[in-house]
Each structure stands twice: as C-alpha cells, then as structure tokens.
The first five atom37 places (N, CA, C, CB, O) and aatype in JSON, in Angstrom:
{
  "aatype": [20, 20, 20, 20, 20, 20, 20, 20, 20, 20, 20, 20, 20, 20, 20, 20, 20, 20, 20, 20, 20, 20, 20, 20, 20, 20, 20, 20, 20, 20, 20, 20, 20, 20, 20, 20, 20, 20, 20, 20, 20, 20, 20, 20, 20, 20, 20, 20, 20, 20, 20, 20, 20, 20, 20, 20, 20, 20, 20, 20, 20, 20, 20, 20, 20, 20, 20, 20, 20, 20, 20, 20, 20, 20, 20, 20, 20, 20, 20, 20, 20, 20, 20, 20, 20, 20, 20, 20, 20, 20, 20, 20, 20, 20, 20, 20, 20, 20, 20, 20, 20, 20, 20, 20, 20, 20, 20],
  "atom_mask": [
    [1, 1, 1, 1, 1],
    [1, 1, 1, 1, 1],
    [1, 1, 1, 1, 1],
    [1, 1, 1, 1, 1],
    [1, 1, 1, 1, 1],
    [1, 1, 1, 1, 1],
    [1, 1, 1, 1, 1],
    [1, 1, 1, 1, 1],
    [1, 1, 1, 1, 1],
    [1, 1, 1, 1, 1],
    [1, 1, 1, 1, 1],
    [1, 1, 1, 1, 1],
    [1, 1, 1, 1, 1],
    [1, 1, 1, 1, 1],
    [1, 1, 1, 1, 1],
    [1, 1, 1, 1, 1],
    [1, 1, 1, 1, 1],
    [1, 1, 1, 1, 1],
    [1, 1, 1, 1, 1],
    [1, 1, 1, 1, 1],
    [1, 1, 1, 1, 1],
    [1, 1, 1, 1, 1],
    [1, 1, 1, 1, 1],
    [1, 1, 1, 1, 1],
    [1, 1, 1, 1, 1],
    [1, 1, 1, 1, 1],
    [1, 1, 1, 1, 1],
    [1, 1, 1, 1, 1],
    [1, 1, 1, 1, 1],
    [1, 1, 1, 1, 1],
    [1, 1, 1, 1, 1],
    [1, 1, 1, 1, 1],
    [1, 1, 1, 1, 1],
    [1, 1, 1, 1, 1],
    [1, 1, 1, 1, 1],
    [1, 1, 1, 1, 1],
    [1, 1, 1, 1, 1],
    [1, 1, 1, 1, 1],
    [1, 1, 1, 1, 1],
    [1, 1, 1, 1, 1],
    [1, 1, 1, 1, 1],
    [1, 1, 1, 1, 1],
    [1, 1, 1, 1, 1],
    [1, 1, 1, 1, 1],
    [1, 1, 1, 1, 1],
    [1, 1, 1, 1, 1],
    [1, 1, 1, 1, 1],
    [1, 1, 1, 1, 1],
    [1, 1, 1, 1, 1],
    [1, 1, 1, 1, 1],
    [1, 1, 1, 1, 1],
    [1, 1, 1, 1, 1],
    [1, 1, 1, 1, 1],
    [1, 1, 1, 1, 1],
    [1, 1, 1, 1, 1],
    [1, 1, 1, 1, 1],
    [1, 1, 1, 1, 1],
    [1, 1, 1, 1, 1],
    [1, 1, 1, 1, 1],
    [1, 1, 1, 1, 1],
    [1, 1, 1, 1, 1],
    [1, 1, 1, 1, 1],
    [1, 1, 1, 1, 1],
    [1, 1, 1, 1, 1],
    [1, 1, 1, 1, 1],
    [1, 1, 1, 1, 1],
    [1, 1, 1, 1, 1],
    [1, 1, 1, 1, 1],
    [1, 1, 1, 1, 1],
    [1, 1, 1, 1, 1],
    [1, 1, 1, 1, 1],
    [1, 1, 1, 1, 1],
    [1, 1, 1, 1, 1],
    [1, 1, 1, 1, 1],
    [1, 1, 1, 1, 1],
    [1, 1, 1, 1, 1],
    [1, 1, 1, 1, 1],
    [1, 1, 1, 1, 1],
    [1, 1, 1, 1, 1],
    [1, 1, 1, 1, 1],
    [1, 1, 1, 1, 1],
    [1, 1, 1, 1, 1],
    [1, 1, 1, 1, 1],
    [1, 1, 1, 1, 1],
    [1, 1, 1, 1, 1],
    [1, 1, 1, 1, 1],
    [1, 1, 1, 1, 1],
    [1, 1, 1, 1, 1],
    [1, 1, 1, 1, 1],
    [1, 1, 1, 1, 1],
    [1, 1, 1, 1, 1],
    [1, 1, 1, 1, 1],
    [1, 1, 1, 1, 1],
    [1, 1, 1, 1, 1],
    [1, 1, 1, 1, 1],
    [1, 1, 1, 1, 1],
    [1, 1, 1, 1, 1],
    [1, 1, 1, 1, 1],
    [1, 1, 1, 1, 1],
    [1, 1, 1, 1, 1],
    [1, 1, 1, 1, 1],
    [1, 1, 1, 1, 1],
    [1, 1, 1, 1, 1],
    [1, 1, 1, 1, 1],
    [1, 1, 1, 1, 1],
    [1, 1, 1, 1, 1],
    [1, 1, 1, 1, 1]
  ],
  "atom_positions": [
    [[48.9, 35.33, -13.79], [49.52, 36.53, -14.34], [48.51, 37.45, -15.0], [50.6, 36.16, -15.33], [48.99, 38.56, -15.21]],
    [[47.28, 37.32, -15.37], [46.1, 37.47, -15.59], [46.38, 38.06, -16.65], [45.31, 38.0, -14.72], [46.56, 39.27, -16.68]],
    [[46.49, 37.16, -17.89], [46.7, 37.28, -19.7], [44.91, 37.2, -20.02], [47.89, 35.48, -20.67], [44.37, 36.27, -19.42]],
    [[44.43, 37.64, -20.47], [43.32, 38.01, -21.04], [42.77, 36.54, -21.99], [43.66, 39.46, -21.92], [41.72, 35.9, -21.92]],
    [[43.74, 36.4, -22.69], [43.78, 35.3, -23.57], [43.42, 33.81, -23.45], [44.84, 35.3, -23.88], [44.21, 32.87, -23.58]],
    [[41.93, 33.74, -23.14], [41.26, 32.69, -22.17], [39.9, 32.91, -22.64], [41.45, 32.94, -20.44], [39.54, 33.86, -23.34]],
    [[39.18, 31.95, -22.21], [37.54, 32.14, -22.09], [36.91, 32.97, -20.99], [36.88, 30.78, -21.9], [37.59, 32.8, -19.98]],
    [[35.79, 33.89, -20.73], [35.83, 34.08, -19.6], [34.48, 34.66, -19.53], [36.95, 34.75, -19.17], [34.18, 35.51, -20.37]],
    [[33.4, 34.2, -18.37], [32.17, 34.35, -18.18], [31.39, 34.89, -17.18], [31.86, 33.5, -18.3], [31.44, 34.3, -16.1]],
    [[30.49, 36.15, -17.29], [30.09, 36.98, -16.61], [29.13, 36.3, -15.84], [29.73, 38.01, -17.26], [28.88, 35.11, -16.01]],
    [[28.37, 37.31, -14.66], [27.84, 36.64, -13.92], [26.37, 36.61, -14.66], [28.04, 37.12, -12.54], [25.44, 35.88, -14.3]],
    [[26.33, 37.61, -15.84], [24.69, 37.11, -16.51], [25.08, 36.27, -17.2], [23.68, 38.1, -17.43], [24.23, 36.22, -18.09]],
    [[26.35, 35.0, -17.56], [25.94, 34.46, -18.41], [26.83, 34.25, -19.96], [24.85, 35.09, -18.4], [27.23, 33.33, -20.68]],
    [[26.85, 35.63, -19.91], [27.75, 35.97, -21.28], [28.87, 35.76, -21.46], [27.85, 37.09, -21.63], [29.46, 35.6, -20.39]],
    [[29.64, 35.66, -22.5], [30.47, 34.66, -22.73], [31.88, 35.47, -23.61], [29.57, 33.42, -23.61], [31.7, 35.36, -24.82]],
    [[33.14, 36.2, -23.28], [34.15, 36.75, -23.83], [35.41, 35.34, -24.15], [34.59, 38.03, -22.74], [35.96, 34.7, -23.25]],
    [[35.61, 35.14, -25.63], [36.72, 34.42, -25.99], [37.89, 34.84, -26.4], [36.45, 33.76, -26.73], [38.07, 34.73, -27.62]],
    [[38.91, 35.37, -25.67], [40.05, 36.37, -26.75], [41.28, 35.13, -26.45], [40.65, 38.59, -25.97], [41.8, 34.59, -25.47]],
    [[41.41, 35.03, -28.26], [41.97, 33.59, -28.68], [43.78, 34.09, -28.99], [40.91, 32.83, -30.43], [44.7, 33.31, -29.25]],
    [[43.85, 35.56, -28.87], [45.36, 36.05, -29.59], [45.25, 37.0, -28.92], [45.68, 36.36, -31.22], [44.38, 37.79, -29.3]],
    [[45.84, 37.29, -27.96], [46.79, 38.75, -27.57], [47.99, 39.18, -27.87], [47.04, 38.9, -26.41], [49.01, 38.8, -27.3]],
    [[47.93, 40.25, -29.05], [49.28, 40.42, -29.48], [50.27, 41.19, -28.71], [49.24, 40.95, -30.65], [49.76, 41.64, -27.68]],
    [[51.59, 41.5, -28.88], [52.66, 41.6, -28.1], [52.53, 42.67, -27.77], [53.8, 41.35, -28.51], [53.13, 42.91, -26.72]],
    [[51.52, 44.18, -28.54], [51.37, 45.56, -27.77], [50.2, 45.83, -26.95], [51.38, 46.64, -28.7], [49.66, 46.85, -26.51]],
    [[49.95, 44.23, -26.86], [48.77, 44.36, -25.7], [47.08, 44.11, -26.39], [48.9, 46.2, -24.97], [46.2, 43.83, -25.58]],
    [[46.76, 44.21, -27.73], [45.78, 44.52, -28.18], [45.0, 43.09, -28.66], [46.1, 45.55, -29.15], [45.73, 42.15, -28.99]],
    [[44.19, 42.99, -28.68], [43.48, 41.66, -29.34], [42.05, 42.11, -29.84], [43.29, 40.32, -28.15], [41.53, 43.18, -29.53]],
    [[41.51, 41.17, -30.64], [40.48, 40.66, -31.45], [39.85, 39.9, -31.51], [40.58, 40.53, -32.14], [40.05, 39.15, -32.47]],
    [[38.86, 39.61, -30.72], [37.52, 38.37, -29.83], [36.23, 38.04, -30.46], [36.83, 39.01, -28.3], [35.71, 38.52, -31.47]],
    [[35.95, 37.4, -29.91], [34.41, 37.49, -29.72], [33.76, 37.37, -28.69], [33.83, 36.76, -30.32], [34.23, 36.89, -27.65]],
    [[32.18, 37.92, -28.87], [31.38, 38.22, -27.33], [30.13, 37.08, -27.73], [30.66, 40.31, -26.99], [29.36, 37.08, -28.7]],
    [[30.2, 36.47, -27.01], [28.11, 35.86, -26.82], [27.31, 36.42, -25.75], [27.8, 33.99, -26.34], [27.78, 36.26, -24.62]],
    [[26.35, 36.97, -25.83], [25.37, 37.13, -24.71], [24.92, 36.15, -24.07], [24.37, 37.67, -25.02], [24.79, 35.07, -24.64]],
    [[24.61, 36.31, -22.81], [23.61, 35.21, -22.14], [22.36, 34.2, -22.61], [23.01, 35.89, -21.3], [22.11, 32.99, -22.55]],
    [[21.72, 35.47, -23.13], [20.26, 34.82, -23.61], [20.58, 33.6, -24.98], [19.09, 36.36, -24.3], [19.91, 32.66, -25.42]],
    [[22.28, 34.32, -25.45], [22.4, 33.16, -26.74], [22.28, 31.89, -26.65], [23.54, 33.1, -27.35], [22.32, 31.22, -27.68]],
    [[22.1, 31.33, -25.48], [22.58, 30.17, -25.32], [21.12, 29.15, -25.55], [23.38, 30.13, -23.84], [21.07, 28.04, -26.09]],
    [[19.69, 30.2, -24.77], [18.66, 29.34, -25.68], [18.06, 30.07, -26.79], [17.47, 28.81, -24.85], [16.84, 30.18, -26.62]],
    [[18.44, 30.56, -27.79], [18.12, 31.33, -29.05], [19.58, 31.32, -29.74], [17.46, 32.97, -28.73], [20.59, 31.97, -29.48]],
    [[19.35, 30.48, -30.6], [19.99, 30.25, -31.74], [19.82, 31.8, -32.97], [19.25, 28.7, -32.29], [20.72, 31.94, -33.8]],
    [[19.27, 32.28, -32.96], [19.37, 33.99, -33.92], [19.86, 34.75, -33.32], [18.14, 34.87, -34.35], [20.1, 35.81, -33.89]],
    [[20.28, 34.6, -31.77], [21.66, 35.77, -31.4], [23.04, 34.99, -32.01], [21.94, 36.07, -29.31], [23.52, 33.87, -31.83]],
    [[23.43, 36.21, -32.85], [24.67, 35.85, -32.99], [26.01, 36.37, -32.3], [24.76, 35.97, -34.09], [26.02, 37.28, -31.46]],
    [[27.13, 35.71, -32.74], [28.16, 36.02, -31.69], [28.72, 38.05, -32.67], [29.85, 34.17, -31.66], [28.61, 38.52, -33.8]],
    [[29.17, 38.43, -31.6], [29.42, 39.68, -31.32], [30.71, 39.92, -31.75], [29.21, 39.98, -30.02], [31.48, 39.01, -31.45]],
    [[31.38, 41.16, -32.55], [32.9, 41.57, -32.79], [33.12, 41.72, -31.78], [33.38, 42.65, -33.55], [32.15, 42.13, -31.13]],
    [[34.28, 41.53, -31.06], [35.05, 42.46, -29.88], [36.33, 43.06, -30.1], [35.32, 41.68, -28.66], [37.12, 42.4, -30.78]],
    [[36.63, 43.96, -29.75], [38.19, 44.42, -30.07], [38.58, 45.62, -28.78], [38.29, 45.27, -31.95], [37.97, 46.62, -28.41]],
    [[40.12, 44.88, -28.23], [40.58, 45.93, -27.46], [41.87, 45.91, -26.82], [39.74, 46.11, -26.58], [42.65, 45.11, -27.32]],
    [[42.32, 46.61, -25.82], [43.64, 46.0, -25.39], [43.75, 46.2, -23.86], [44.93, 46.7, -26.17], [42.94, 46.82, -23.17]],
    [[45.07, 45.47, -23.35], [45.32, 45.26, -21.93], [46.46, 45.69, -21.87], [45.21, 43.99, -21.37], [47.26, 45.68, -22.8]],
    [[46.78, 46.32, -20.2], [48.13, 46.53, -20.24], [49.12, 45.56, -20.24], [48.39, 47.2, -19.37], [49.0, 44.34, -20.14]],
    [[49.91, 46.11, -20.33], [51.63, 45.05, -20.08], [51.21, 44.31, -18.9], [53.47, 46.11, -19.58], [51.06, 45.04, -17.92]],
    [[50.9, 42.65, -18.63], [51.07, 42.49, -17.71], [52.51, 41.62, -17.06], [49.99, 42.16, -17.59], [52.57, 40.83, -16.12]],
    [[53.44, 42.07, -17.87], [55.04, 41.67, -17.56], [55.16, 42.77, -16.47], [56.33, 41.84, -19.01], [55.83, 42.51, -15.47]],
    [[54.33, 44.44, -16.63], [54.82, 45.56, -16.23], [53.76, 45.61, -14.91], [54.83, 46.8, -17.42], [53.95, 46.36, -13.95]],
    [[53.15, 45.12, -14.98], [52.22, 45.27, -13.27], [51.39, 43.85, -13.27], [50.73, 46.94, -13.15], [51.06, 43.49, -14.4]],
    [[51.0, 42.98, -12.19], [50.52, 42.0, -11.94], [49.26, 41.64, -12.0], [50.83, 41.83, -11.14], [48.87, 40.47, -12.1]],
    [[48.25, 43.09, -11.92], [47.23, 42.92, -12.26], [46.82, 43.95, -12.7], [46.63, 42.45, -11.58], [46.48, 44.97, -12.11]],
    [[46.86, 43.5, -14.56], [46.64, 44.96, -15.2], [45.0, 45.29, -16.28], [48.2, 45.15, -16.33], [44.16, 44.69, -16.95]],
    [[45.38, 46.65, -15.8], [43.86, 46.96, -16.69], [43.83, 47.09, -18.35], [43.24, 48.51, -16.19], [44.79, 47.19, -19.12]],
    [[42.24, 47.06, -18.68], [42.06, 46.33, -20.08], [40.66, 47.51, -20.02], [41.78, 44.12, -20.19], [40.05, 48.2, -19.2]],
    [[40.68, 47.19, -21.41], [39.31, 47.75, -22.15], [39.15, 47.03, -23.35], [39.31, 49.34, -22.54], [40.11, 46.55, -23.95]],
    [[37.31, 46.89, -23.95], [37.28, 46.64, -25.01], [35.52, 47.18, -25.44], [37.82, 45.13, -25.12], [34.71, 47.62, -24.62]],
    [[35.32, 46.99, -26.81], [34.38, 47.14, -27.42], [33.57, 46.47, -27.82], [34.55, 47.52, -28.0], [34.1, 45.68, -28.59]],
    [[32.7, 46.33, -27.76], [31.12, 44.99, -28.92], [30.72, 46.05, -29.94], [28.93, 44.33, -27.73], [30.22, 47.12, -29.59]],
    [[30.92, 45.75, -31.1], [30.05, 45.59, -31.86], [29.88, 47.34, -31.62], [28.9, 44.37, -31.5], [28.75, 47.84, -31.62]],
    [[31.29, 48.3, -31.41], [30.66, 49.71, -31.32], [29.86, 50.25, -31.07], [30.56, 50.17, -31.86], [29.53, 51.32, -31.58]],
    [[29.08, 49.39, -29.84], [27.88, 50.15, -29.25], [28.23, 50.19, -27.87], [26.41, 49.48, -29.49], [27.85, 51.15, -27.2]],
    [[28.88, 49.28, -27.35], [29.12, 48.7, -26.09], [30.57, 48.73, -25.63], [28.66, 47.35, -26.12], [31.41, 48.24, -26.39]],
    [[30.89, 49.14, -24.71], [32.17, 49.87, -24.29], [32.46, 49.17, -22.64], [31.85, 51.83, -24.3], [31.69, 49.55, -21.75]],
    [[33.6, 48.13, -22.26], [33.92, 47.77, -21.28], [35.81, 48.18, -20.62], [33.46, 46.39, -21.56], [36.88, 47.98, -21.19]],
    [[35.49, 48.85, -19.13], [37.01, 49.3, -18.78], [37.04, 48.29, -17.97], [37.43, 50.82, -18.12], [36.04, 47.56, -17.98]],
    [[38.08, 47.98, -17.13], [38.03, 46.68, -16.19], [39.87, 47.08, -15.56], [37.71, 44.7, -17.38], [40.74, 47.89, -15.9]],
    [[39.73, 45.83, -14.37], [41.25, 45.71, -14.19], [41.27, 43.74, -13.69], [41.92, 47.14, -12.62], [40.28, 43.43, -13.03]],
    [[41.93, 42.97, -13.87], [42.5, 41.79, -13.44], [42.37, 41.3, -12.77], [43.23, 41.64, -13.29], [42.72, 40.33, -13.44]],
    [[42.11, 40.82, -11.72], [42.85, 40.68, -10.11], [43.06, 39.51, -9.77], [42.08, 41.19, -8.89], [42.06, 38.81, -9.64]],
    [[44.14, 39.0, -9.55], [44.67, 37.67, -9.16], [44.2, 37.57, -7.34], [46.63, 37.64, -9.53], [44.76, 38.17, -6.43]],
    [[42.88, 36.5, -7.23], [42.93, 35.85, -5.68], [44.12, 35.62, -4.8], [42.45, 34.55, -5.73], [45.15, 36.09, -5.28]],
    [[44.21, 35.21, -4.01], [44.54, 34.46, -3.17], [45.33, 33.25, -3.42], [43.61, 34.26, -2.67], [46.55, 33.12, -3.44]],
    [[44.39, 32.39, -3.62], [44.0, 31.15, -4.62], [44.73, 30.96, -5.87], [42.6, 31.26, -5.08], [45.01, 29.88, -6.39]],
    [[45.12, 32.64, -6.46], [45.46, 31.99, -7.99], [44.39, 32.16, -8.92], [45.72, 30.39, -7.99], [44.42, 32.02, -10.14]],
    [[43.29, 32.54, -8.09], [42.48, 32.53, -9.55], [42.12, 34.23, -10.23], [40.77, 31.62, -9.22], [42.21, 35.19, -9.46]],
    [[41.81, 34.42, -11.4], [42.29, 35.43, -12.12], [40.51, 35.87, -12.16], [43.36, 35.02, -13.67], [39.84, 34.87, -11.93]],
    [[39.8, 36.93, -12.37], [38.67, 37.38, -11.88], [38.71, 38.53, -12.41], [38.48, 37.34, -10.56], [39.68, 39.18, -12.03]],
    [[37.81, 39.25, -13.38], [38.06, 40.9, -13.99], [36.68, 41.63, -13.17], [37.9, 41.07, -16.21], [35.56, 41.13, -13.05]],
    [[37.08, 42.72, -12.75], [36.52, 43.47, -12.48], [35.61, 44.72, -14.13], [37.6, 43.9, -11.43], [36.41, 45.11, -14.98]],
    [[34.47, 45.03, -14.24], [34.59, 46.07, -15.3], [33.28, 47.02, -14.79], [34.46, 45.37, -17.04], [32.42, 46.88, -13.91]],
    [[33.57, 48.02, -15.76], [32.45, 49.41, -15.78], [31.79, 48.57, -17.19], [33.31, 51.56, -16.11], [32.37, 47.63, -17.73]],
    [[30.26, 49.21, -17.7], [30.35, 49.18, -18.85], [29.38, 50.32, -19.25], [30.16, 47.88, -19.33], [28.52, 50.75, -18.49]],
    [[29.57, 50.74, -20.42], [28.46, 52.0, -21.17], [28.12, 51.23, -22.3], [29.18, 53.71, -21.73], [28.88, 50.47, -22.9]],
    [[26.39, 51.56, -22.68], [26.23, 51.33, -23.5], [25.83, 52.33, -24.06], [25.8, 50.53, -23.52], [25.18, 53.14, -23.39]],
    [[26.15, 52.64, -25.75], [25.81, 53.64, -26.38], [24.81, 53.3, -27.36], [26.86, 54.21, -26.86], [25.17, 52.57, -28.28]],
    [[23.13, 53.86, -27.29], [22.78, 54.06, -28.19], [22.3, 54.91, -29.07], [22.5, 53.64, -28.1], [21.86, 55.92, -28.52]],
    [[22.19, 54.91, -30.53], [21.79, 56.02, -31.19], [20.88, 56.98, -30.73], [21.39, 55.68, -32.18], [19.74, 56.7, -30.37]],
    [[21.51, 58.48, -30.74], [20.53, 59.75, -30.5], [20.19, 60.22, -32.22], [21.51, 61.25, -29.41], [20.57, 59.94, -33.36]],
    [[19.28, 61.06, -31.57], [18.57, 62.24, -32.67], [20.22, 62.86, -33.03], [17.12, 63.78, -31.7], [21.02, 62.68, -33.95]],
    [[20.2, 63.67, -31.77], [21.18, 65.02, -31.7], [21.51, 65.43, -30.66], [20.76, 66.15, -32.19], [20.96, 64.97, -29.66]],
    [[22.43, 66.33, -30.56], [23.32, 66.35, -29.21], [22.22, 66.82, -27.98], [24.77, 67.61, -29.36], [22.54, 66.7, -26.8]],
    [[21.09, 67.29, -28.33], [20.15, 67.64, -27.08], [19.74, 66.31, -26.63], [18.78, 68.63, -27.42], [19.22, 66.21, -25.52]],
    [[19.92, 65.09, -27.5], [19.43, 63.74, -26.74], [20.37, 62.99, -26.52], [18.49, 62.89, -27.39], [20.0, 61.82, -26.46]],
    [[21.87, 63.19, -26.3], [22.61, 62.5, -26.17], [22.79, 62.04, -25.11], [23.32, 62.8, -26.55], [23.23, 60.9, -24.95]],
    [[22.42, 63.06, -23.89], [22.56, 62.66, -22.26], [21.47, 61.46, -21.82], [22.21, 64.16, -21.23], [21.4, 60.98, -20.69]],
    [[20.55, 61.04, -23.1], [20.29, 59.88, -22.48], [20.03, 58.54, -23.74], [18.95, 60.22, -21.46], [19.31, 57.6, -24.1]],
    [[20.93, 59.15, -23.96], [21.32, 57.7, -25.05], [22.69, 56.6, -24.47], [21.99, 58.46, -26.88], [23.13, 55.65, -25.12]],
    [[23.22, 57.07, -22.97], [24.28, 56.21, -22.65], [23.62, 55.71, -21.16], [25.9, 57.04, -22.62], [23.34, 56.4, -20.18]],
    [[23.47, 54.19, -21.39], [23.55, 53.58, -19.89], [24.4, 53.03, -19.54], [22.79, 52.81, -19.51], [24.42, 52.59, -18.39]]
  ]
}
C-alpha cells in the first residue's frame, strides 16, 4: 500500500527511518548518510515531511526535508511482486552571498 512508515535505503547507502505517520499524512524521521556507517562523527539527520493519502491513490507521492538544507519529492510504486520502491528528485541548498549567487548555490 506503500505507507512510508518503514526503514528504507538508498542506492548510496543512506538510510531514511519514519517511525510515525500521522493521520494528515505528515511525519517526523530521521536520515543517516552512507558514509555514517564507517565514521562514527556523522550524526543522524532531522527529517520532516509528508505523503499523500495513500487510502486515496495506490501509489502516492511524498516529500521531505534534512536538516533544511536538503529537499526530497518522490512518488511510491508498488512492483509486481509487492514490493514498495520510492522513486525521488533531490535539491540541495546551500548558503549564498546574495541573490546574484543564488543560481548556483542549488544542486
């Protein structure tokens, strides 16, 4: 039914836990990076965001945030198989001077 509310691991590695999805869709996670796993001084990451109704479509789209720098859109998609698989975009934002350097402060 592809509920968000699971462990779930990218192909670098990194590591999304969203432990509560509340009833308007929204939750409150945490992120690990890849590299955390041999460096103990990365620490784990805020996440916060929400998903659609998935009572209201079968495989629904989501967004969330790290740590307000890092910005992920995505959608669900249930296999074949049954198995549940997210697709996402992501931007990362980092600090500019000023709006003349802003066009390359997002990858």
């Amino acid at each position: 039914q592809c509920l968000l509310s699971e462990s779930w691991w990218s192909d670098a590695s990194c590591r999304m836990v969203v432990s509560i999805l509340s009833k308007d869709g929204s939750f409150f996670s945490s992120y690990l990076p890849g590299p955390a796993a041999s460096n103990p001084e990365i620490l784990t990451s805020p996440l916060e965001g929400s998903q659609q109704d998935a009572g209201l479509v079968s495989q629904p789209t989501f967004s969330f945030t790290i740590a307000q720098t890092t910005a992920f859109l995505g959608q669900c998609y249930v296999g074949t198989n049954g198995e549940e698989t997210l697709y996402t975009l992501w931007l990362l934002q980092e600090v500019a001077k000023g709006p003349a350097e802003d066009w390359k402060a997002t990858r």
